[in-house]
C-alpha positions, 0 to 999 in steps of 0.5 A, spaced: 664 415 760 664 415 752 657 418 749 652 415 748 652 414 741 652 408 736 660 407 732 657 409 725 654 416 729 661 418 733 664 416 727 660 420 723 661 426 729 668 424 728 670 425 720 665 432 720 669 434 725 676 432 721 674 436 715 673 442 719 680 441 721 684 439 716 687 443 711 684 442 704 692 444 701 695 440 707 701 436 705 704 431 711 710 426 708 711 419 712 704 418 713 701 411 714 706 405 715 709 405 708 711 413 710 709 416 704 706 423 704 699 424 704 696 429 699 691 434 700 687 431 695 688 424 699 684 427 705 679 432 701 676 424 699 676 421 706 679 419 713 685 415 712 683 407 712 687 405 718 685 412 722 678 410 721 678 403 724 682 405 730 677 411 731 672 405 732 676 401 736 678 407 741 670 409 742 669 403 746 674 405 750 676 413 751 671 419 750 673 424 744 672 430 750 676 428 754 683 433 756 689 429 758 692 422 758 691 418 764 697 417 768 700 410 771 700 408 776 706 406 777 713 409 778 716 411 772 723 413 775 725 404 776 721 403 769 726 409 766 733 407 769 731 399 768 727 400 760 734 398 756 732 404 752 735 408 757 743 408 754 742 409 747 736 415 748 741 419 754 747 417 749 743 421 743 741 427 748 744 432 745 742 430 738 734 429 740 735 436 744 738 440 738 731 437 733 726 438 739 729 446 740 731 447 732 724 445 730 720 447 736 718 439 736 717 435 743 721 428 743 718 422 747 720 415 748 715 410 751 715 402 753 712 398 749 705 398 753 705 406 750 707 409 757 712 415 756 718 415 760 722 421 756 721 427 754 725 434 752 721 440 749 723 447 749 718 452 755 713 453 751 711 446 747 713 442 752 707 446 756 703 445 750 705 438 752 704 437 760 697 440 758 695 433 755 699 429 760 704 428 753 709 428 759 713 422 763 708 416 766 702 419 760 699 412 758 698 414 750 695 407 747 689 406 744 685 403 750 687 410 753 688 416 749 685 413 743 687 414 735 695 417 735 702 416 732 704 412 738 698 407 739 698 405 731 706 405 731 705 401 737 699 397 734 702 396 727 709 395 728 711 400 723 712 408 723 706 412 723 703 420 722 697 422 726 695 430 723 690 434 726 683 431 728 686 424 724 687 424 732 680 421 736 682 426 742 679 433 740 684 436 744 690 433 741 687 437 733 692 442 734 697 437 734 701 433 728 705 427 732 711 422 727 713 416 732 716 409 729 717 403 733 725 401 736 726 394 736 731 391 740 736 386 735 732 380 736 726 384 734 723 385 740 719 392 740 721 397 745 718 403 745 716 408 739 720 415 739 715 421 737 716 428 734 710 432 736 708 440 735 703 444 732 700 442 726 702 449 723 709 446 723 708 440 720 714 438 716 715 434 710 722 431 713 720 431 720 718 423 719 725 422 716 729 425 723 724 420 727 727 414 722 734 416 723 733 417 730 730 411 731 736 408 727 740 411 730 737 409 738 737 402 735 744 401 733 746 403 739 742 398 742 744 392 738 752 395 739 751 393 747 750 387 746 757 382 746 759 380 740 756 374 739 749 376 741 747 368 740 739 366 738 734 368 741 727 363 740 720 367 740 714 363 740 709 365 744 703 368 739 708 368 733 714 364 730 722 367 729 729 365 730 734 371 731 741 369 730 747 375 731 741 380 730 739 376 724 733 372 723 733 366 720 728 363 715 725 357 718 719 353 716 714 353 721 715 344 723 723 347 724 720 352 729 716 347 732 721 342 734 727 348 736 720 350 741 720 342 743 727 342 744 728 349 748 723 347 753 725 340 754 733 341 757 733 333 758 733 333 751 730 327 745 731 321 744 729 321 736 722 316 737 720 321 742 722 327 739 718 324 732 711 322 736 712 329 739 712 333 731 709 327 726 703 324 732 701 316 729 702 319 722 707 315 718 712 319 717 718 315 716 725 317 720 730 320 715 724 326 715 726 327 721 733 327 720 733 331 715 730 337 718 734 336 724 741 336 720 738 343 717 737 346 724 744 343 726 746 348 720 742 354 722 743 354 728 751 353 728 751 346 731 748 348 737 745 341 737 747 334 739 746 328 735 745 322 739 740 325 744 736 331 740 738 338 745 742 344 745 748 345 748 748 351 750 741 354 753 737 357 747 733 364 750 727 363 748 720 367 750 715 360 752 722 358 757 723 366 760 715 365 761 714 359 764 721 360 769 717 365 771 711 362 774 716 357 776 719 363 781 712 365 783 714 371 779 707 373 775 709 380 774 714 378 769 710 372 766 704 376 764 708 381 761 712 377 757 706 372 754 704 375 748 699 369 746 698 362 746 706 358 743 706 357 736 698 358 736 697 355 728 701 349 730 697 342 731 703 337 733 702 333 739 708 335 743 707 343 741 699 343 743 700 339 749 706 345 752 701 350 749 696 348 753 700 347 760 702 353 759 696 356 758 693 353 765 698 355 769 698 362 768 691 363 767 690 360 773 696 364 777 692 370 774 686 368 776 688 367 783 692 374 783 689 380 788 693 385 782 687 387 776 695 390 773 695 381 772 688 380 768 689 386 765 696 384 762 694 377 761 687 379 758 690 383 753 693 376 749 687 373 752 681 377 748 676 371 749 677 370 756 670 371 760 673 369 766 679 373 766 675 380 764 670 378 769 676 377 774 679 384 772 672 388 773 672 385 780 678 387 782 678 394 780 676 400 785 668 403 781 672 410 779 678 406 776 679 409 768 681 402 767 675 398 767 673 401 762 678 396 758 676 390 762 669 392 760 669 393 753 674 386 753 669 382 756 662 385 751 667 383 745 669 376 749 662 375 751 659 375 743 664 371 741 
């Protein structure tokens, strides 16, 4: 249990804290998602803006005192030997293992969720490591471990260096850690790849290995897939259609309509796809006509003419979803969703699928006895009281993750 202080307080403990801590003449290159370095002078003036705001979203969560990170409570040996991770990273091992030994670093790659399913260290460093749990099934993201490299390279989607007390967890002050996100080649993030070490060994170029190494796992990656690698739809909490590893521009009423046509395998006549996008509103047929004839173009006359469908299946994030609570397999339902389908769209036909989509797998987690499945789907659904409140029942008193389902459901209940 965290003290019982107010935010501004433990902030307040946490920056006198840093300035103990760092260096005043310190210099670490790739810090913050642009990887620019960070002067001395820089941090003489203050704890960096994004370092600051996860402090403040970690204390609701994680007590700075703690010694090590929690462990899961699953079996990391399947999720290693199945992550997609697992190739491109066994092919590079004698490279990760030459930086790690030449530099005195330790090497980790995690899943998406921030659990480490890799690691490589020499003796001592990878001691050093095990300490704090910086091993294989060691949860690292923010609700468990607080301000680090990895949970902000996994929050933001951008690379990210964490120095010193910067971390929220004091034992982790004598520690510099350089991660970056690895995205598959439809975007989708996999996992980040960190460089750990003491912070007396930070190095200016120590960022830009963990880039070319990550390059290096994700063109191996994009290798293995058969050429052409196809599209790929996603649309649950965002909008992007990949194509051959590339994303195409699309207008978000284009990505309405490739949403409406992937879910629906019986296809549209042109009225009923018009009422679908444009309701009552009078918009004549040419329009629709025109944006079909674009999407022809875009996706390389994937769709047919008389009736609007593909003729080939579209992969797609909703489909993958809502198949899987189809097949009773909620396990892969929760942790595909990552938010409501398109949720700035108002078209008729969109709100309606979002809406039966939201149904259904809220009810199934609902009905679940596994807190793995509210806590998942709570995640991608921060203002559902029910569903927090279903997640603490569900969990045994002693379990460290009702502190997650607790501070979800104090924010949802202030909404």
């Amino acid at each position: 249990m965290a003290p019982q202080l107010t935010l501004s307080a433990q902030r307040a403990a946490l920056e006198r804290e840093w300035a103990l801590w760092v260096p005043g003449g310190a210099e670490v290159s790739g810090a913050g998602g642009s990887g620019a370095g960070v002067s001395g002078a820089q941090r003489s003036s203050g704890v960096r803006t994004e370092v600051a705001q996860s402090w403040l979203r970690s204390l609701r969560t994680v007590d700075p005192g703690r010694d090590h990170a929690p462990v899961s409570e699953t079996d990391i040996g399947p999720r290693w030997a199945e992550s997609p991770l697992r190739g491109p990273v066994t092919e590079l091992k004698e490279q990760l293992h030459s930086v790690a030994d030449d530099a005195g670093y330790v090497a980790a790659v995690t899943d998406a969720s921030g659990t480490i399913l890799w690691t490589y260290g020499g003796p001592v460093m990878q001691r050093r490591a095990e300490q704090v749990n910086f091993a294989p099934g060691g949860r690292w993201d923010e609700a468990h471990m607080g301000t680090n490299a990895l949970s902000l390279a996994l929050r933001t989607d951008q690379p990210h260096t964490v120095f010193s007390a910067e971390h929220l967890v004091a034992a982790l002050h004598g520690w510099v850690c350089y991660c970056a996100p690895i995205r598959a080649a439809d975007g989708t993030l996999l996992g980040v790849l960190d460089l750990s070490t003491t912070w007396k060994r930070s190095h200016p170029l120590a960022m830009a290995t963990v880039r070319t190494m990550t390059s290096a796992i994700e063109s191996k990656l994009h290798a293995a897939i058969p050429a052409p690698a196809g599209m790929r739809l996603t649309c649950l909490g965002t909008g992007r259609l990949m194509r051959d590893g590339q994303q195409i521009r699309l207008r978000p009423r284009q990505l309405e309509i490739l949403t409406l046509l992937a879910l629906d395998d019986d296809g549209y006549n042109h009225e009923r796809l018009h009422y679908a996008v444009y309701g009552d509103r009078a918009v004549g047929a040419s329009t629709l006509k025109s944006e079909m004839s674009y999407l022809r173009r875009a996706t390389g006359g994937e769709i047919t003419s008389r009736v609007y469908r593909f003729t080939t299946p579209l992969a797609c994030d909703a489909v993958d979803v809502l198949r899987a609570i189809e097949h009773g397999d909620l396990d892969t339902a929760v942790r595909l969703y990552h938010g409501p389908l398109l949720p700035d769209s108002e078209t008729p036909g969109i709100s309606e699928w979002r809406d039966y989509l939201e149904v259904a797998l809220r009810n199934a987690v609902l009905s679940s006895p596994n807190a793995d499945h509210a806590l998942s789907y709570g995640e991608a659904a921060p203002d559902d009281v029910a569903v927090h409140e279903h997640a603490l029942a569900l969990l045994p008193t002693r379990d460290p993750r009702r502190a997650v389902a607790t501070a979800r459901l104090h924010s949802a209940l202030r909404v």
